[in-house]
N, C-alpha and C positions, 0 to 999 in steps of 0.2 A: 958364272954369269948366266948361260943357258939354264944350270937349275934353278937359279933366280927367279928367270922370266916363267919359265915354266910354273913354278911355285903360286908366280901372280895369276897367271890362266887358271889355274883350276881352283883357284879362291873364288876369283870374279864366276865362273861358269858355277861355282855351288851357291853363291849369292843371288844367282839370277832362277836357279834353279829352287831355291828356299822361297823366295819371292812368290815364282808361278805356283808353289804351292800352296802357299800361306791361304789359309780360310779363315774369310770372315763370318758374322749375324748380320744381316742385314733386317732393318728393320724400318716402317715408314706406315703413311697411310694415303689411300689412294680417294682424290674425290671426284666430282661432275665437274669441268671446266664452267659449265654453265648455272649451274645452279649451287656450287659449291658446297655438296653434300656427297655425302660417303658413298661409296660403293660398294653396296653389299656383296660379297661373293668373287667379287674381281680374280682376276688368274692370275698369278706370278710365277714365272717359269724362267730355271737357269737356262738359259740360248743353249742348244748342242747336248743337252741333258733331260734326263726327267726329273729331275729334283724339281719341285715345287710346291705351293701351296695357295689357298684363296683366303680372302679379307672377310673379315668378323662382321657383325651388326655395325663398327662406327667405323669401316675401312679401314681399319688398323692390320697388318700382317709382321710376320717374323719368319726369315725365311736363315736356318743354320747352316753351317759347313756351305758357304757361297764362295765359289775361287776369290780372291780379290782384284784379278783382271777379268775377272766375268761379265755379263751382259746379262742385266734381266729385261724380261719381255712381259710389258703389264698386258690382257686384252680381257675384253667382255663385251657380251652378244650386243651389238647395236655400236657399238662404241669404237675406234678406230686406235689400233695398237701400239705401243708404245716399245720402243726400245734404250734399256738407259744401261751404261756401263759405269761398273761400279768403282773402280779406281781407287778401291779401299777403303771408301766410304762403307760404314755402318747406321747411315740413314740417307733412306733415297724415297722423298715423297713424291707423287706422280697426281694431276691432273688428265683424265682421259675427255674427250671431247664426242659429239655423237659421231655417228657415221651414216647421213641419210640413205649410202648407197643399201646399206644391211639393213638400216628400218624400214625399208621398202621390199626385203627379201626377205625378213622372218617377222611374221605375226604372233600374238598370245590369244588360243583361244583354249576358254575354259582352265583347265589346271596345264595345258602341254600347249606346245609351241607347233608352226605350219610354215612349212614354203608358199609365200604367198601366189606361184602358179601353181601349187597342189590346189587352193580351192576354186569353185566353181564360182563363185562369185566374187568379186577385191572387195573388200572394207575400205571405207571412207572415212576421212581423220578432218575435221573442220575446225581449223584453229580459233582461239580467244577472238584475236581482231577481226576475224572474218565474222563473226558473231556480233560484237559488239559496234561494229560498224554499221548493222541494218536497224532503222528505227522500227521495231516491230514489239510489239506487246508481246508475245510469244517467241522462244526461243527456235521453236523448228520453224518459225517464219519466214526468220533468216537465213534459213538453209533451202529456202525457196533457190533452183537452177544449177547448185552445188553438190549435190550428190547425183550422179549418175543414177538414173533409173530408178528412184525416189519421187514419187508423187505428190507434192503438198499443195492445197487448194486450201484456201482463206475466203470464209462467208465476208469480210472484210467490215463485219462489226465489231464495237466497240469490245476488247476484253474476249473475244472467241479466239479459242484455238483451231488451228487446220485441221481438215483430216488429214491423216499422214499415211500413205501406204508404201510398204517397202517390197513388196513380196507380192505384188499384186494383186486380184481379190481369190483370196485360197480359199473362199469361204462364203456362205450366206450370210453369215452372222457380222459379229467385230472383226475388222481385218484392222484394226491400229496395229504398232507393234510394241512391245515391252518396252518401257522407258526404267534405266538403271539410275541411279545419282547417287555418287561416294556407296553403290553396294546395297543399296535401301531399293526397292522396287515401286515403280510408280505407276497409275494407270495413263496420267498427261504428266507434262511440268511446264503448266501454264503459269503458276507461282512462282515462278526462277527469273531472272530479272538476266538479259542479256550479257552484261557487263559481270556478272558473278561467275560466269562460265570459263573454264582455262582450257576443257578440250571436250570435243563429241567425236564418239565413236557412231559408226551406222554397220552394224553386220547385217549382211543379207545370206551370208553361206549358210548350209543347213548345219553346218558344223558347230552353230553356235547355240544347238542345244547341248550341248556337250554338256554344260553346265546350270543352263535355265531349261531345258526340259522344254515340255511342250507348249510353253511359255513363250519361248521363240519363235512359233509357228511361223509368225507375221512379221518378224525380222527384231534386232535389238540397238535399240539406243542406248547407247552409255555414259555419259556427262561426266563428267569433274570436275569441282568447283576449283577454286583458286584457294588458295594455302598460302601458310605465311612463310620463310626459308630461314633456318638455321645462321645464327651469328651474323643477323644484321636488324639494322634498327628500325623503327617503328616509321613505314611510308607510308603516308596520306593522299589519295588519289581519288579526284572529284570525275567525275563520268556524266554527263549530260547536254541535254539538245534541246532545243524548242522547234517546233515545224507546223505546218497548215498542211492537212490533207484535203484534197478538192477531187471529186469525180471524173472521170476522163472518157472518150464515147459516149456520153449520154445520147441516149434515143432521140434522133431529131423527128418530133412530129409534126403537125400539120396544122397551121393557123387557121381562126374562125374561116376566111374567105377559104382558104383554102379548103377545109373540111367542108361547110357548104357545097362549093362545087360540085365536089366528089359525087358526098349523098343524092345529091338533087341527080346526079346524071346516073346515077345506079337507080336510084327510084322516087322519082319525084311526087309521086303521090302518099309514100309514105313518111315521106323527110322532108316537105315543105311544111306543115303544120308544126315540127317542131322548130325548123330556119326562122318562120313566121311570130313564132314566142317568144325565141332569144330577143328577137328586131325589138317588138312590144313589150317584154320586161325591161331591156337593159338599152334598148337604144341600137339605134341603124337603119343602113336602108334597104330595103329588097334587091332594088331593081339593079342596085352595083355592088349589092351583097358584101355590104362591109358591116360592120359589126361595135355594139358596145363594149361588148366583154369580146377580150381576145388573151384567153390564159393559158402559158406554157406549166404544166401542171407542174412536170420534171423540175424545174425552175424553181416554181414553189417549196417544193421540198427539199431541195441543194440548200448546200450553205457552207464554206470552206470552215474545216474540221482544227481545232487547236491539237496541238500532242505534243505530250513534255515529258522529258525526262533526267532525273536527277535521282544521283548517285555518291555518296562518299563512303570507302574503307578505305582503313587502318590497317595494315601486315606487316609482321617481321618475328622476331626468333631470339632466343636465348642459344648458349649450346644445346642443353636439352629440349625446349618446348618452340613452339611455332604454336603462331596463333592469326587470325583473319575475322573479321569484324568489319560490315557494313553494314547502312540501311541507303534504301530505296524507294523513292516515289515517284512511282508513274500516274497519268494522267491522259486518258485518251477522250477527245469529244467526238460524235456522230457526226455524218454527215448531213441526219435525218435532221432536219429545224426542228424538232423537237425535246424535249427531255429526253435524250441519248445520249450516254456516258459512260469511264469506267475509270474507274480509281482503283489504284494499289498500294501500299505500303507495305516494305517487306524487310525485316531484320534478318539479318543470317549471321552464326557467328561460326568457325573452328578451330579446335584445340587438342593440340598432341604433345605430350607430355612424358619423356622419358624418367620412368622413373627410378627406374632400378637400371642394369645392367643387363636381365634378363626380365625386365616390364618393362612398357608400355601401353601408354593409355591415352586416350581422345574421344573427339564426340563432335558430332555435326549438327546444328542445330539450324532451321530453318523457321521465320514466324511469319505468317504471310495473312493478310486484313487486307479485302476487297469488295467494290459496291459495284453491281452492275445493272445499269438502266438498257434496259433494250424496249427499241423500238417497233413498231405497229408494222414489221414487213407487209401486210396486207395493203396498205396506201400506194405502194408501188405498181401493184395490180390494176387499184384505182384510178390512179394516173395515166397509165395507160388505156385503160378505157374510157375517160372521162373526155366526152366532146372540149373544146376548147370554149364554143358558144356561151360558157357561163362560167362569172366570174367566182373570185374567189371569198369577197364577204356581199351583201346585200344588205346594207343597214336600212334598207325603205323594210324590212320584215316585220312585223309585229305577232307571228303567230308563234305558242309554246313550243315550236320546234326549235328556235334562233333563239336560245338561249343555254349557255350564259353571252356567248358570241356571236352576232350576225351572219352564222355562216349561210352564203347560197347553197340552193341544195337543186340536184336536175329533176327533181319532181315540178318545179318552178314551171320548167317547161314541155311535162307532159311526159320526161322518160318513168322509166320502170324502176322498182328497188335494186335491180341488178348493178344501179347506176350511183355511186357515193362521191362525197367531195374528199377527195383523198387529204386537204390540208386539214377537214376536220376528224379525219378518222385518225391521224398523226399524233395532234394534240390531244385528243379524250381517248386517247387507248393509247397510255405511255406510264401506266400503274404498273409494270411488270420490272420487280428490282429483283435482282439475285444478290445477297449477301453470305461470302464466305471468311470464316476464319478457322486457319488451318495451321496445326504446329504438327512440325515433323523434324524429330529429333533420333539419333541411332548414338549410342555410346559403345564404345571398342575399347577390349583389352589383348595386347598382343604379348604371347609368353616367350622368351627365345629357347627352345629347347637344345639347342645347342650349344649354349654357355651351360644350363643345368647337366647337361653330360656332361661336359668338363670338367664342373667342379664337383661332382660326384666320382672323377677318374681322377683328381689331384687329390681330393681326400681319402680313395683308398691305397 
């Protein structure tokens, strides 16, 4: 009986022992929880061991001689680690998800990586919605109070870009900074339509000539458009707004009575012969100093502003090919009451294309058709110097100067050339159109030299 039992112990204890040793293949592929795309390079490591190995071009790995009660341990930089036990499974696929704590402690500059408190300056990351949320003609518009210590200032006409400094003025000259897009270098990317944008980078560290040279001086912008995602179907997304812009602070000046006064008490000998003309062209009375013409110039030349914008792409993905496709028109009017305006219409399409196993191929294409009417900033000046005493048209005129339009003009009543009707100078100086049409396209082929080792080591 004892050798019996005995007999059964040291069955069971070589069974158990066969077991702990038995090795498996373990095999699987690792993607983006988020984006459900591969992970290049990913780390797979037996727990307790150094046996391991990383994921191919499409996340696929094969990892041999795995205990079969082992534990692998999936991780990659940014990405928050995984531990799965294999239980004698020979496929164990894994989703890793980001880790913002590590994307905020290691940066990519140039071809090598940086502790984000090794540099002197932090890099600012400004998401898609924060972007496409500001109505702004210009994409660095929107990044107007967003990036720390980034300067951007908007003439606030129709179709201008800011100046944008990042780096302060390091210079007499241009102090803009490099603008990158999908790798193509740009001097603006006033052509980029808000809503096409999926992320901006802002380097200020000097470390980011690493790779642009001295091109960087003045700091770099880096964009990325929006891309279509591998094995999903074709989404249609419409992006647009309609809005009024209106002026805000306008300069409050001084009405006929009120400007009267003034003059008269600074110098009545000088500035009653002119108080005295307005009365006698346009009507009023001296003695209580009111007035026929009483014109806020500012006034004249306001007017709330239309701006519209409309947007639809198409994106989605094959296994092998992704692709993104939209157009865009925008539409911005002046504030100036005049022919002031600006118009865009902007196609953009991309396409990546795997084609081989060791190719790859795509191509970024941008087509961007814009008219821009700018307006007579001189009438602004005008405005401001222009007494209130005289109105805005004078239809009693009949001399060659009031024409085609009745304008009053302040020679009427005795001022100097110094002195213009800023609502006519608005209208007859608004001939200045800029017209651009720009195609900016880049084609990319990517070779995997890493598979062509391979099969140059399997075929000999």
């Amino acid at each position: 009986m004892k050798k019996q039992l005995v007999f059964i112990l040291m069955s069971l204890l070589f069974v158990v022992g066969a077991y702990a040793q038995r090795m498996v293949t373990v095999q699987g592929v690792v993607t983006d929880a988020t984006f459900k795309e591969p992970v290049i390079g990913a780390n797979i490591v037996v727990k307790g061991t150094t046996l391991g190995t990383i994921c191919d071009v499409d996340g696929k790995y094969v990892l041999e001689n795995v205990p079969a009660d082992g534990t692998l341990v999936f991780s990659f930089i940014g990405m928050k680690t995984v531990e799965v036990k294999v239980d004698g499974k020979t496929t164990v696929n894994v989703e890793l998800s980001d880790d913002v704590q590590k994307l905020e402690d290691v940066v990519v500059i140039g071809y090598g990586t940086s502790k984000a408190k090794d540099l002197t300056a932090p890099i600012s990351v400004v998401k898609s919605d924060q972007i496409a949320s500001q109505a702004t003609t210009s994409p660095m518009s929107a990044l107007q109070g967003k990036v720390p210590g980034m300067n951007v200032v908007s003439s606030g006409a129709p179709g201008s870009g800011p100046k944008v400094t990042i780096r302060g003025l390091g210079s007499f000259g241009d102090t803009s900074p490099l603008y990158v897009v999908d790798g193509m270098f740009y001097d603006n990317i006033n052509f980029l339509n808000n809503s096409d944008i999926q992320e901006i980078s802002v380097l200020k560290d000097a470390s980011a000539a690493a790779i642009y040279g001295v091109r960087a001086a003045n700091g770099v912008v880096i964009i990325t458009t929006k891309k279509g995602k591998r094995n999903t179907k074709a989404r249609i997304t419409y992006n647009g707004y309609v809005g009024v812009q209106t002026a805000t602070n306008v300069l409050d000046m001084a009405n006929s009575h009120e400007y009267a006064t003034l003059v008269l008490e600074a110098n009545r000998q000088a500035y009653e012969p002119l108080v005295k003309a307005s009365i006698e062209k346009f009507g009023g009375d001296y003695d209580s100093l009111t007035f026929g013409a009483d014109t806020d110039w500012y006034d004249e030349l306001l007017r709330p502003a239309l701006m519209t914008n409309h947007g639809v792409d198409i994106a989605g993905g094959s296994e092998k090919a992704t692709y993104a496709v939209g157009v865009n028109y925008l539409y911005q009017n002046g504030i100036m009451d005049t022919r002031n305006s600006y118009n865009r219409l902007n196609f953009r399409a991309n396409f990546d294309f795997e084609a081989t196993d060791w190719l790859k191929v795509g191509s970024n294409i941008v087509i961007s058709n814009s008219e821009q009417y700018n307006a007579e900033n001189s009438a602004w000046l005008a405005a401001y110097n222009m007494p209130s005493l005289i109105p805005v048209y004078d239809y009693s005129r009949s001399d060659d100067e009031a024409f085609p339009e009745k304008f009053a003009s302040p020679q009427q009543i005795g001022l100097t050339n110094n002195f213009s009707n800023p609502v006519a100078i608005a209208k007859y100086n608004n001939n200045s159109l800029n017209e651009n049409f720009q195609v900016m396209a880049n084609f990319f082929a990517e070779l995997n030299a890493e598979f062509n080792l391979q099969m140059q080591q399997n075929s000999d």
